[in-house]
Biopython code that builds the backbone (N, CA, C, O; Angstrom):
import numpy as np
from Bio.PDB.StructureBuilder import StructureBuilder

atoms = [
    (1, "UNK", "N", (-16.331, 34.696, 92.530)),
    (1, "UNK", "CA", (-14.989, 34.614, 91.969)),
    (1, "UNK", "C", (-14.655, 35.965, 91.338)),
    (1, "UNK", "O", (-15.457, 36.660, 90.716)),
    (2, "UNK", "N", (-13.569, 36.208, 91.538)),
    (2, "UNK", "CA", (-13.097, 37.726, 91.389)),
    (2, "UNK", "C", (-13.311, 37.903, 89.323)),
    (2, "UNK", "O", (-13.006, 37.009, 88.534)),
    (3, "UNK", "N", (-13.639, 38.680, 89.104)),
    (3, "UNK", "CA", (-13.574, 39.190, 87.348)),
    (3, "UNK", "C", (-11.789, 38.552, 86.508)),
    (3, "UNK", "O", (-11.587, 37.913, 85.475)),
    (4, "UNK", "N", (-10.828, 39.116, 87.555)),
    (4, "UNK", "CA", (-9.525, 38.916, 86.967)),
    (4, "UNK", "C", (-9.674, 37.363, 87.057)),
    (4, "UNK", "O", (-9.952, 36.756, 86.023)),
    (5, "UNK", "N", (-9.522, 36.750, 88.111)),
    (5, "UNK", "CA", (-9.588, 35.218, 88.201)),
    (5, "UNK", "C", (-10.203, 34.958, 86.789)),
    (5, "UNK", "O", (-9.499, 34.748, 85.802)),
    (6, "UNK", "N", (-11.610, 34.988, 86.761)),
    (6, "UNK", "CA", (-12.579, 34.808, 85.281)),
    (6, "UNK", "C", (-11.889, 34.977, 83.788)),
    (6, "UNK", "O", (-12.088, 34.318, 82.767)),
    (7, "UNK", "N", (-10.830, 36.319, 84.074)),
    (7, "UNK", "CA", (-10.643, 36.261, 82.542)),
    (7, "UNK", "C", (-9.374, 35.506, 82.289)),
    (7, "UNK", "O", (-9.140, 34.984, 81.198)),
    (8, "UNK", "N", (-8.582, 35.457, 83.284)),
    (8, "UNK", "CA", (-7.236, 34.624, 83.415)),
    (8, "UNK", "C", (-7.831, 32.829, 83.153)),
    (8, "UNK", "O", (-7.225, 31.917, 82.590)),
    (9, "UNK", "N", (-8.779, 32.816, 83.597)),
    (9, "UNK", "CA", (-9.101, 31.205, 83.366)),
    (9, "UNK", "C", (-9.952, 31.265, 82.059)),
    (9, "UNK", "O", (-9.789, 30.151, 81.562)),
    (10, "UNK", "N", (-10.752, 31.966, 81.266)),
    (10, "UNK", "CA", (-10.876, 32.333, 79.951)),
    (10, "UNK", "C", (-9.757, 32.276, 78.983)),
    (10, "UNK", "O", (-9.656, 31.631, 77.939)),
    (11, "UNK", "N", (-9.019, 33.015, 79.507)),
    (11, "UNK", "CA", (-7.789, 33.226, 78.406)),
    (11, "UNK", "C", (-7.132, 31.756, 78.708)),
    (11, "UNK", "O", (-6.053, 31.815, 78.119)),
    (12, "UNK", "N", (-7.222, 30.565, 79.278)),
    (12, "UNK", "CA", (-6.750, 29.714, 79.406)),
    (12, "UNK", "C", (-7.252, 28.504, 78.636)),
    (12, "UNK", "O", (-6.582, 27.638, 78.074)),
    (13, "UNK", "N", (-8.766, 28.643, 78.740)),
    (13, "UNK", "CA", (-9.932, 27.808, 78.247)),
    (13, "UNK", "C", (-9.577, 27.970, 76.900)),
    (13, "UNK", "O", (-9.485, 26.990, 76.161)),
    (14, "UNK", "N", (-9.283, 29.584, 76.349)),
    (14, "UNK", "CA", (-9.007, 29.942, 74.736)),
    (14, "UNK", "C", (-7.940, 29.014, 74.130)),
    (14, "UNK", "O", (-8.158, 28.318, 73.138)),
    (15, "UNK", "N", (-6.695, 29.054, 74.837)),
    (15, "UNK", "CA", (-5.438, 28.566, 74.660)),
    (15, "UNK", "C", (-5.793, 26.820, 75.126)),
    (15, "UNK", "O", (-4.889, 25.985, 75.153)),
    (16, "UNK", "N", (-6.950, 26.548, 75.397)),
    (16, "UNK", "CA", (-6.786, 24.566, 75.792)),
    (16, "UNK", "C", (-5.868, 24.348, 76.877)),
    (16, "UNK", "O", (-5.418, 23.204, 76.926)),
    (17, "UNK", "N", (-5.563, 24.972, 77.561)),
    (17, "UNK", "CA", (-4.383, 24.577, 78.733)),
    (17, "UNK", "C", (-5.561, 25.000, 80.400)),
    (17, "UNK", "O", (-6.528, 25.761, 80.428)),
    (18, "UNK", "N", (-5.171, 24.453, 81.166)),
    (18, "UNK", "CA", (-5.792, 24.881, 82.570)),
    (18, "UNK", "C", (-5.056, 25.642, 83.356)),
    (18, "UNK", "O", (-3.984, 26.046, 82.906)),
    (19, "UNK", "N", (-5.382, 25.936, 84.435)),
    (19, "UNK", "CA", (-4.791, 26.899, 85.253)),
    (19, "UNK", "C", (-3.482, 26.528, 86.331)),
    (19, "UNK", "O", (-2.808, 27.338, 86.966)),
    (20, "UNK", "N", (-3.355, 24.931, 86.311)),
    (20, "UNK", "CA", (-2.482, 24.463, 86.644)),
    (20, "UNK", "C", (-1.204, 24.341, 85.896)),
    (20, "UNK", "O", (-0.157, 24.239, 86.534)),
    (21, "UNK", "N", (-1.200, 24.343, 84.270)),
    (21, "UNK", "CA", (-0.469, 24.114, 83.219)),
    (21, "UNK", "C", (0.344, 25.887, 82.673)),
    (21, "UNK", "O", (1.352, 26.282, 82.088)),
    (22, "UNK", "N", (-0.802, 26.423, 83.286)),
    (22, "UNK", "CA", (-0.579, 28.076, 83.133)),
    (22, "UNK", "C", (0.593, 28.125, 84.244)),
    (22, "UNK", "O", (1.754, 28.487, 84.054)),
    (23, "UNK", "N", (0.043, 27.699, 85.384)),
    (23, "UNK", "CA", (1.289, 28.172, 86.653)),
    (23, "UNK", "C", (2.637, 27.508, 86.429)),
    (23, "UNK", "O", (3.723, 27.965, 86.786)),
    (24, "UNK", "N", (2.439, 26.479, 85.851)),
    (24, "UNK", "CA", (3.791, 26.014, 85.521)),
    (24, "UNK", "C", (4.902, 26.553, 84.434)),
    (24, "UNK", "O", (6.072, 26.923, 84.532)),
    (25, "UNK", "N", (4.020, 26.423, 83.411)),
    (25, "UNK", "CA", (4.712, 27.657, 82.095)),
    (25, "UNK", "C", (5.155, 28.809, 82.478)),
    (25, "UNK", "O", (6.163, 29.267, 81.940)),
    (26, "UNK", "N", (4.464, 29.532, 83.522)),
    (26, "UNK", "CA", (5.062, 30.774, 84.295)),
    (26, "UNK", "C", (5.953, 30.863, 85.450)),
    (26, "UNK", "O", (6.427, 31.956, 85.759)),
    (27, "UNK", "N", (6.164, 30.027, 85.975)),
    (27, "UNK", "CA", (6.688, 29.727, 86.799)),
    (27, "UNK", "C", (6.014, 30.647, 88.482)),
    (27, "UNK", "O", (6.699, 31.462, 89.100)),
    (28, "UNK", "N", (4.642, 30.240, 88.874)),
    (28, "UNK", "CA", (4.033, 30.692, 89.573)),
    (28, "UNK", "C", (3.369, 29.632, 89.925)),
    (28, "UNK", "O", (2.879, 28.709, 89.276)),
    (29, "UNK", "N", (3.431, 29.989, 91.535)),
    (29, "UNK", "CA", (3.135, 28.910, 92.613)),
    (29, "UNK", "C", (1.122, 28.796, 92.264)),
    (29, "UNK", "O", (0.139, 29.532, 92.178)),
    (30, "UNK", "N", (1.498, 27.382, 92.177)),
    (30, "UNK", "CA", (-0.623, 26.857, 91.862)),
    (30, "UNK", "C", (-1.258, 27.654, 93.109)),
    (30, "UNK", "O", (-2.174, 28.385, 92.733)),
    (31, "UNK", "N", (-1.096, 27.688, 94.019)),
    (31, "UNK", "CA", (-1.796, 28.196, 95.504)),
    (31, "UNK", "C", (-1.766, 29.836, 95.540)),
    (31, "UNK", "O", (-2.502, 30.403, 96.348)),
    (32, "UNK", "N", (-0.964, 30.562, 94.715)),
    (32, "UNK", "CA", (-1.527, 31.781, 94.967)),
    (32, "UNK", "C", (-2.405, 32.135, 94.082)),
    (32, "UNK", "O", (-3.058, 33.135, 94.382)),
    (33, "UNK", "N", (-2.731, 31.432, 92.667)),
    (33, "UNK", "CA", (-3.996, 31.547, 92.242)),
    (33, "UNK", "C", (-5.006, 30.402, 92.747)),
    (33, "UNK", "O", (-5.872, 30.313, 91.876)),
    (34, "UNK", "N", (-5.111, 30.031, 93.168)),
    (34, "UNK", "CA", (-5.855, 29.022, 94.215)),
    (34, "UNK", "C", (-6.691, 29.982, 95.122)),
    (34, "UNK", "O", (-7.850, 30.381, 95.009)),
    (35, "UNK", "N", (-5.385, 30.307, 96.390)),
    (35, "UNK", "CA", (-5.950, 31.446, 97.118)),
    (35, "UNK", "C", (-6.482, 32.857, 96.674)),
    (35, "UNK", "O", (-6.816, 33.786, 97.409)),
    (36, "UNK", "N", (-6.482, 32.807, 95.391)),
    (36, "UNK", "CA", (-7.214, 34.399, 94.992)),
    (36, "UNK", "C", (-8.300, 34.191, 94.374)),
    (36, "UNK", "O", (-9.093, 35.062, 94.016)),
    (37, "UNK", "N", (-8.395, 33.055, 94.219)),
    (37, "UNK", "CA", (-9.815, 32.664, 93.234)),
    (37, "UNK", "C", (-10.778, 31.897, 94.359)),
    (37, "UNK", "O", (-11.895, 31.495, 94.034)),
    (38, "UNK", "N", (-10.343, 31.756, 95.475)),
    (38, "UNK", "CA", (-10.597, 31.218, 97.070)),
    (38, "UNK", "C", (-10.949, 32.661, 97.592)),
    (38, "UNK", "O", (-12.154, 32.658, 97.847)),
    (39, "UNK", "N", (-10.624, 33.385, 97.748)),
    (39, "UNK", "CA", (-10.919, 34.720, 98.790)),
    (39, "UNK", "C", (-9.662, 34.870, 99.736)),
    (39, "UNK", "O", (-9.478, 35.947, 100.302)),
    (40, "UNK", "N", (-8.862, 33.895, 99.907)),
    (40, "UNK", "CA", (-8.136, 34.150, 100.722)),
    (40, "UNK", "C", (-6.699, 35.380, 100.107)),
    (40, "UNK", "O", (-6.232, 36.358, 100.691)),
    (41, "UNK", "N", (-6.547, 35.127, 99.523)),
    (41, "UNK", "CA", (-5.353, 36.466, 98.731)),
    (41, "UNK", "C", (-6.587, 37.615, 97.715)),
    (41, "UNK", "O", (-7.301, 37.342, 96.750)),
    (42, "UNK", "N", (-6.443, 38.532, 98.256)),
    (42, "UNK", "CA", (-7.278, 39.685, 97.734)),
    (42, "UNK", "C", (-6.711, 40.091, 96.599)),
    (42, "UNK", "O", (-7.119, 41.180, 96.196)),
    (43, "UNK", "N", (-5.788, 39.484, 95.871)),
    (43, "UNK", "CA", (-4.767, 40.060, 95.074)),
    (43, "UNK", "C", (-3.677, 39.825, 94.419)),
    (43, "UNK", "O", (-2.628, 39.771, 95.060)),
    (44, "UNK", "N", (-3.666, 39.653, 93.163)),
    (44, "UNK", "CA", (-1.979, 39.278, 92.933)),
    (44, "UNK", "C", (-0.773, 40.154, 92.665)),
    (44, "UNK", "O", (-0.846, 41.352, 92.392)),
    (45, "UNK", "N", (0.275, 39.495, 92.762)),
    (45, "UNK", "CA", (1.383, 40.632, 92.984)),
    (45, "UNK", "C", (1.915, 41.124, 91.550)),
    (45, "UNK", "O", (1.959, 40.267, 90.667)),
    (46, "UNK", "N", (2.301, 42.366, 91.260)),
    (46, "UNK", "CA", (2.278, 43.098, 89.997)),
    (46, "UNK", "C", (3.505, 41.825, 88.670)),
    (46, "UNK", "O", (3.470, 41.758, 87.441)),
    (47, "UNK", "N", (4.154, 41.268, 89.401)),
    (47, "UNK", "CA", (4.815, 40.253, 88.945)),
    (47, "UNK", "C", (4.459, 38.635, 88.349)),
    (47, "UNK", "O", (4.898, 37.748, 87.617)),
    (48, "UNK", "N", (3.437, 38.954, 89.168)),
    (48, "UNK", "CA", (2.612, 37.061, 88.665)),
    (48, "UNK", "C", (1.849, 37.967, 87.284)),
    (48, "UNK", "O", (1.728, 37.385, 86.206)),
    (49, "UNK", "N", (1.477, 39.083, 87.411)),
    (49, "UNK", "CA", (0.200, 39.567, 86.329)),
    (49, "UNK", "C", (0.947, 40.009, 85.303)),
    (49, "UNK", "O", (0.558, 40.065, 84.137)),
    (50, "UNK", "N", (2.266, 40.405, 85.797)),
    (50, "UNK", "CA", (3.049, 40.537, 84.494)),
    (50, "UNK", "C", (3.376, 39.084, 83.601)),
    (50, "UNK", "O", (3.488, 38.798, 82.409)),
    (51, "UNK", "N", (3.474, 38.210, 85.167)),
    (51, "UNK", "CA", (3.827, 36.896, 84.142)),
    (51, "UNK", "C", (2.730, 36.130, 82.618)),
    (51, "UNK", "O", (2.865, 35.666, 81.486)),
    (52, "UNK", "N", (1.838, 36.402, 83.495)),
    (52, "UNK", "CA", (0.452, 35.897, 83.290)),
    (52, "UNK", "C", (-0.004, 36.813, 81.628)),
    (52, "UNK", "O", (-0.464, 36.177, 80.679)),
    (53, "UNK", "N", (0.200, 38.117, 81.575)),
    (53, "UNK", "CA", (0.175, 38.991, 80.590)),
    (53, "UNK", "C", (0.824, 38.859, 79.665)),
    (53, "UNK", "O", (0.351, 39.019, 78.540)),
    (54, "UNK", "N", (2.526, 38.416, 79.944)),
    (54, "UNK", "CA", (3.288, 38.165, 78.895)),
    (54, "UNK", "C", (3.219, 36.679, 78.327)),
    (54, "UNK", "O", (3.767, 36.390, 77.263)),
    (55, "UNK", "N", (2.546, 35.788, 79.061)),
    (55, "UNK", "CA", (2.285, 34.958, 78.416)),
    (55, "UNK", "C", (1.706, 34.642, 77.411)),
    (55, "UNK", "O", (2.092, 34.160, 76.346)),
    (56, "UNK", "N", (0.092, 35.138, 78.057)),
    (56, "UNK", "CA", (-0.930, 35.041, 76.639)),
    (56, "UNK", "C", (-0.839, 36.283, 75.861)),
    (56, "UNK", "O", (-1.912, 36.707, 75.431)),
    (57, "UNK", "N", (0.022, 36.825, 75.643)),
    (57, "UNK", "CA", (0.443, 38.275, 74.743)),
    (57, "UNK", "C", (-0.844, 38.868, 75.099)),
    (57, "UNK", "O", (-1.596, 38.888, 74.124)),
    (58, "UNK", "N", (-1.313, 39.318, 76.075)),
    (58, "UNK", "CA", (-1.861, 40.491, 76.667)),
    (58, "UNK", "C", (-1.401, 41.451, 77.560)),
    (58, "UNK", "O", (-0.591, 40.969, 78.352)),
    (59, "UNK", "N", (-1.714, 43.131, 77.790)),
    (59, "UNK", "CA", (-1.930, 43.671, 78.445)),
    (59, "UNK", "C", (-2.161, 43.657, 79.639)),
    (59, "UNK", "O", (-3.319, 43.395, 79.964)),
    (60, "UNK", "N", (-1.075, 43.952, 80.795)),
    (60, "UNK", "CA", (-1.884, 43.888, 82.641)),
    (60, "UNK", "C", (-3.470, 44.517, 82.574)),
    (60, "UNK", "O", (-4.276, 44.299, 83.478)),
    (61, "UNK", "N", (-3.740, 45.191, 81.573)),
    (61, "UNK", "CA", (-4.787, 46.349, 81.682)),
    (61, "UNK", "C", (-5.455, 45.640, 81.209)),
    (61, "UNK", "O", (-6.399, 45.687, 81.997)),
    (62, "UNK", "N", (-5.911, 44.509, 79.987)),
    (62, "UNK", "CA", (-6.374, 43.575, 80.121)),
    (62, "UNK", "C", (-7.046, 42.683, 80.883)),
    (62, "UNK", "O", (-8.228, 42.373, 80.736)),
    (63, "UNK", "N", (-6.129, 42.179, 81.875)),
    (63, "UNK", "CA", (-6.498, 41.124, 82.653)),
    (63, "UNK", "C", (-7.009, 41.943, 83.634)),
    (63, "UNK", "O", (-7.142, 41.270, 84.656)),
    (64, "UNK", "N", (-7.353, 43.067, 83.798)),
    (64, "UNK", "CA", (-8.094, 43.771, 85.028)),
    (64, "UNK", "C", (-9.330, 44.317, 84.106)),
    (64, "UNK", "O", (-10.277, 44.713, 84.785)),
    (65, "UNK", "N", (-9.461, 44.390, 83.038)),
    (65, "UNK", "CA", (-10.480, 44.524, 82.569)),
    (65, "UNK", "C", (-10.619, 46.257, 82.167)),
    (65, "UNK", "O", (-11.684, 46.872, 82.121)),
    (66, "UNK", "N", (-9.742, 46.622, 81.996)),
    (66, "UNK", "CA", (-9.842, 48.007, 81.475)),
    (66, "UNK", "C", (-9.691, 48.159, 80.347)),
    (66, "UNK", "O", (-10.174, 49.117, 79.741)),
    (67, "UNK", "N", (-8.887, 47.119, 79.732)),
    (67, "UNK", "CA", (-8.801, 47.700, 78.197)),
    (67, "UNK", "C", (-9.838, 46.243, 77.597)),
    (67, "UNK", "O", (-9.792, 45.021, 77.737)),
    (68, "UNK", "N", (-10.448, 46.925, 77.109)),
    (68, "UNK", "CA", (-12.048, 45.631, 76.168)),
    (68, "UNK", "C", (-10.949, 44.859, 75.323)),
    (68, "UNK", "O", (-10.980, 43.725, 75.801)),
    (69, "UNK", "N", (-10.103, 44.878, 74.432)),
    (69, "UNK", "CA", (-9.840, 43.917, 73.463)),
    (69, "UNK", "C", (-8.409, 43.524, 73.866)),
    (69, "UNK", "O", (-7.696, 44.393, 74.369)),
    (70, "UNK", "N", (-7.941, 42.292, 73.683)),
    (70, "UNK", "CA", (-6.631, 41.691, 73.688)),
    (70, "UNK", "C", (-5.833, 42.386, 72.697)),
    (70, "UNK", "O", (-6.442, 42.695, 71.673)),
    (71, "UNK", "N", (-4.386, 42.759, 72.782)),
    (71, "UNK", "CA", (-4.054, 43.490, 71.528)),
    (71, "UNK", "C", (-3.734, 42.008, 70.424)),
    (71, "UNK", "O", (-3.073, 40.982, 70.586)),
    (72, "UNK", "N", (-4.441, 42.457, 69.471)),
    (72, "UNK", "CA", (-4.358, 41.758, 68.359)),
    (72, "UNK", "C", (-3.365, 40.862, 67.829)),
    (72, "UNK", "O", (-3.494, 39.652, 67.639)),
    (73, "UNK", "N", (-2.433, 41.533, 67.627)),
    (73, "UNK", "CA", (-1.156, 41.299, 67.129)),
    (73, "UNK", "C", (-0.666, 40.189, 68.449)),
    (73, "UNK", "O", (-0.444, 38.982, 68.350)),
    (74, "UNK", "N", (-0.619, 40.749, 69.240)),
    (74, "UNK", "CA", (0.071, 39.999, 70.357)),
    (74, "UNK", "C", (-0.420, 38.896, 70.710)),
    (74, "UNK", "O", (0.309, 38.061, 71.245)),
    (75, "UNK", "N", (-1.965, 38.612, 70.456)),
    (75, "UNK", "CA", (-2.642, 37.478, 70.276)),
    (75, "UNK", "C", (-2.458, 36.337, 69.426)),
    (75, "UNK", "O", (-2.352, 35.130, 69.643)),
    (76, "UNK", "N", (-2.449, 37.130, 68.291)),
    (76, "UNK", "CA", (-1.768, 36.197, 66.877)),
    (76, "UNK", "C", (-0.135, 35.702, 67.401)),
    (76, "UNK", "O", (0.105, 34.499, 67.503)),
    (77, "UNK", "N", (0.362, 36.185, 67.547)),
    (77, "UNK", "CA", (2.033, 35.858, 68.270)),
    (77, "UNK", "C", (1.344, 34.164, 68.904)),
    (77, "UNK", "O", (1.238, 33.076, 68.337)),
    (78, "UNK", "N", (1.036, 34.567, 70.123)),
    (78, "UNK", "CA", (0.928, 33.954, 70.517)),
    (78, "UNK", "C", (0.065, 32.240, 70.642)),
    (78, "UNK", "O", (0.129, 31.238, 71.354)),
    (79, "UNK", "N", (-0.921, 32.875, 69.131)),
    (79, "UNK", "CA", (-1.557, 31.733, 68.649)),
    (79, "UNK", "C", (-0.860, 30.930, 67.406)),
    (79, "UNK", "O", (-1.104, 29.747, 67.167)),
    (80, "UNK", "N", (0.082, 31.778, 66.615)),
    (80, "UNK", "CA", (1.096, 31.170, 65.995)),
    (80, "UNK", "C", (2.357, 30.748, 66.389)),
    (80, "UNK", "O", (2.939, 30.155, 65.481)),
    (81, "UNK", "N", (3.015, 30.847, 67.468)),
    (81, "UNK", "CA", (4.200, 30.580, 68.206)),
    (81, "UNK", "C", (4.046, 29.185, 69.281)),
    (81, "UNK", "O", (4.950, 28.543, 69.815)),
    (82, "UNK", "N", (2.359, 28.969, 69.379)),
    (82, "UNK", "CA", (2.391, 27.785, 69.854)),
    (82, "UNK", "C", (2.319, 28.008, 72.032)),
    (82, "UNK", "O", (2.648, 27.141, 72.841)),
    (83, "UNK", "N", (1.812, 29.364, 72.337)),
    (83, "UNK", "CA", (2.023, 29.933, 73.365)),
    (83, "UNK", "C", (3.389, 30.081, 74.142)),
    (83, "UNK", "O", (3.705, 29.844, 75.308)),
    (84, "UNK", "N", (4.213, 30.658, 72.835)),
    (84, "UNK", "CA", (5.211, 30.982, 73.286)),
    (84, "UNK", "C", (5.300, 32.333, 73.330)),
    (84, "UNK", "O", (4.684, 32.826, 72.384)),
    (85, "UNK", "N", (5.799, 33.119, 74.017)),
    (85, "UNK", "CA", (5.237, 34.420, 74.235)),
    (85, "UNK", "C", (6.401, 35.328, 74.108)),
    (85, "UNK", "O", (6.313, 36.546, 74.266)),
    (86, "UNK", "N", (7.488, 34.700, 73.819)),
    (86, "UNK", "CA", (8.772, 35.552, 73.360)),
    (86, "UNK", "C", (8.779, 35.236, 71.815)),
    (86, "UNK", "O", (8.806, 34.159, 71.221)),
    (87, "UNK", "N", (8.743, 36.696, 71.312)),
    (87, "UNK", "CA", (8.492, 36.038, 69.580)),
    (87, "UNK", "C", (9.276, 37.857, 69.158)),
    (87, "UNK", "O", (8.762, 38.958, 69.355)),
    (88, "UNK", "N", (10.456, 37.562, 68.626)),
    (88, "UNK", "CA", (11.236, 38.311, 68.470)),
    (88, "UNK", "C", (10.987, 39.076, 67.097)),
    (88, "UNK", "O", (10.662, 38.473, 66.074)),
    (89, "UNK", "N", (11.177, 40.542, 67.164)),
    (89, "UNK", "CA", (10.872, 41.897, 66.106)),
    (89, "UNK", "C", (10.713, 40.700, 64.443)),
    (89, "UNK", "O", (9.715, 40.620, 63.726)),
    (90, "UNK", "N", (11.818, 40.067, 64.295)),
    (90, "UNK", "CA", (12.595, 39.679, 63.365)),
    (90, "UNK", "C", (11.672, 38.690, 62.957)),
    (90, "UNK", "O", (11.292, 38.779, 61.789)),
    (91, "UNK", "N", (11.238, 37.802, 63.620)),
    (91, "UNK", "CA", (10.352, 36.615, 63.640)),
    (91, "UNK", "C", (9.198, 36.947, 63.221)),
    (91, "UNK", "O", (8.741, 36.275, 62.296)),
    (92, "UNK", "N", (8.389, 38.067, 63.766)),
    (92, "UNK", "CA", (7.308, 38.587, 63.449)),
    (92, "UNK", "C", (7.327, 39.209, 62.206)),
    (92, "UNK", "O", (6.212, 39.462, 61.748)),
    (93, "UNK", "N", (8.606, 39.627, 61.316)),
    (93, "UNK", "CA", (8.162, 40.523, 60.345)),
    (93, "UNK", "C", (8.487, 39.446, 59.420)),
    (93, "UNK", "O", (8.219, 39.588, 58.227)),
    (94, "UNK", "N", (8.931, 38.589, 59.770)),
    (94, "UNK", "CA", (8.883, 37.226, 58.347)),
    (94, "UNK", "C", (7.883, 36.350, 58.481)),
    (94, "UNK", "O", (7.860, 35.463, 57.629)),
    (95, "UNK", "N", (6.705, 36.332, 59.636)),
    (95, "UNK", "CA", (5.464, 35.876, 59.158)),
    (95, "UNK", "C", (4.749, 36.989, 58.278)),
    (95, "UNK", "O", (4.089, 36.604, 57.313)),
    (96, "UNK", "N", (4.832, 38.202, 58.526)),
    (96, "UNK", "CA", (4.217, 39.410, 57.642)),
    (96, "UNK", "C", (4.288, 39.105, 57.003)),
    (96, "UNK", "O", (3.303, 38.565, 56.500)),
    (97, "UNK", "N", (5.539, 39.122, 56.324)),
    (97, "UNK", "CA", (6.195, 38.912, 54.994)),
    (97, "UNK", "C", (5.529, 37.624, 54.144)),
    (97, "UNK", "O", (5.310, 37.627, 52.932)),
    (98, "UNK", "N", (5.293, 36.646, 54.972)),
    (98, "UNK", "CA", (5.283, 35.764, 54.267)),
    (98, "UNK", "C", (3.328, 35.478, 54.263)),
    (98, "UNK", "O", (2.955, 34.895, 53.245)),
    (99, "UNK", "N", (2.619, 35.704, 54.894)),
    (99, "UNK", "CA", (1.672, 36.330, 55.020)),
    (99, "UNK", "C", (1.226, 37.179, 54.049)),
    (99, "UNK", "O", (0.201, 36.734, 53.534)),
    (100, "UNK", "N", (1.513, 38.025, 53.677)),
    (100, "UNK", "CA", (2.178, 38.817, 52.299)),
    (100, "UNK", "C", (1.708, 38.326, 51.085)),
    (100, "UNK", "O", (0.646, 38.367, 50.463)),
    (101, "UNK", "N", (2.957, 37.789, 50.917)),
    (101, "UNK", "CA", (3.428, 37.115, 49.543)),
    (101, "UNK", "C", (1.851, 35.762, 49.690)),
    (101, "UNK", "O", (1.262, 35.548, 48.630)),
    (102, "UNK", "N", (1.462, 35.184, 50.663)),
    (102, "UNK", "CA", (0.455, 34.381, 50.264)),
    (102, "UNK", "C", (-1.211, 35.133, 49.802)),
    (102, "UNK", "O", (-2.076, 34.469, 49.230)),
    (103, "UNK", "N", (-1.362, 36.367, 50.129)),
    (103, "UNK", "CA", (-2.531, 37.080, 49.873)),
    (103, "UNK", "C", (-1.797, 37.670, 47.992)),
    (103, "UNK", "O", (-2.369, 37.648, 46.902)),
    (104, "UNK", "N", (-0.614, 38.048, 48.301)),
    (104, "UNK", "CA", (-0.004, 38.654, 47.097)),
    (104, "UNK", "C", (-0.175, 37.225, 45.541)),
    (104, "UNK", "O", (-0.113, 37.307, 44.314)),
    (105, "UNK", "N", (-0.367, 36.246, 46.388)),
    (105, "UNK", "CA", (-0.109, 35.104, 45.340)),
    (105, "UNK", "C", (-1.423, 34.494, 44.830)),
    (105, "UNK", "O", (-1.436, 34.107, 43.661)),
    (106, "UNK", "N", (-2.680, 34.346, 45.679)),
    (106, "UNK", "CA", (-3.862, 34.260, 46.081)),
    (106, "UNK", "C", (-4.675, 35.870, 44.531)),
    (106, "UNK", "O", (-5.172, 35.707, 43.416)),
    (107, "UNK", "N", (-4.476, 36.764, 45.099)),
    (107, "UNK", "CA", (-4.704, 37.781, 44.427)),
    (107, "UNK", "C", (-4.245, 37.465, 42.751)),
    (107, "UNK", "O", (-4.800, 37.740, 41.688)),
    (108, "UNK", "N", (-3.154, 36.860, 43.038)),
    (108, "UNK", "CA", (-2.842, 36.691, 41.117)),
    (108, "UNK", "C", (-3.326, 35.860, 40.519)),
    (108, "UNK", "O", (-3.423, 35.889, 39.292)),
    (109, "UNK", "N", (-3.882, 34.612, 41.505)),
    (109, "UNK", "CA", (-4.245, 33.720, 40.755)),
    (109, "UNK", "C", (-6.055, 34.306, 40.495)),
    (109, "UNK", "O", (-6.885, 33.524, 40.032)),
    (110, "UNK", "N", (-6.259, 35.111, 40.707)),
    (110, "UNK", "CA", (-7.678, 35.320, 40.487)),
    (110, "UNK", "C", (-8.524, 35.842, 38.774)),
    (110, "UNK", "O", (-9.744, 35.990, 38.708)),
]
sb = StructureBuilder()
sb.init_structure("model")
sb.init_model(0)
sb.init_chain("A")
sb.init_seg("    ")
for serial, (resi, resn, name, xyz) in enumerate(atoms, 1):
    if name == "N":
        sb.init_residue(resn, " ", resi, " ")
    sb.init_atom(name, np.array(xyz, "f"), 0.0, 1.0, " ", f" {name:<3s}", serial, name[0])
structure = sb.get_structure()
């Protein structure tokens, strides 16, 4: 089984969802990851890996295994948003914020 296949179904196992539940959320046909994790498609098209990337807030470079770590941030997005993978500038800086104020509040009571 190809490495990308491996970490795409990892990053799936992480998130509790399968690879069937993945193709649907993305809107990508079950059979072309079928056939690539089969031998028969040598490859996916720069568009499914984009899908697949922006989902679990990773990197294409990621899922090919070039870059070692998930970016962080984009991970957290996506583990606080509920694997929703559109999580807007605005959205993100009022979990900071509020994130924040709970270490800021934590700290006083000490």
């Amino acid at each position: 089984m190809p490495e990308l296949y491996e970490r795409i179904e990892n990053l799936c196992k992480e998130r509790g969802i399968n690879i069937t539940l993945l193709c649907t959320n993305c809107g990508i046909p079950r059979a072309s990851l079928s056939d690539f994790k089969s031998g028969r498609k040598k490859t996916l098209s720069a568009k499914t890996l984009s899908q697949i990337a922006d989902y679990f807030g990773v990197s294409v470079d990621y899922l090919y295994g070039k870059s070692p770590n998930q970016n962080n941030e984009d991970a957290l997005k996506v583990a606080l948003f509920g694997g929703d993978s559109y999580v807007t500038d605005e959205m993100w800086q009022e979990v900071k914020r509020y994130a924040d104020y709970i270490k800021e509040r934590e700290n006083g009571s000490k």
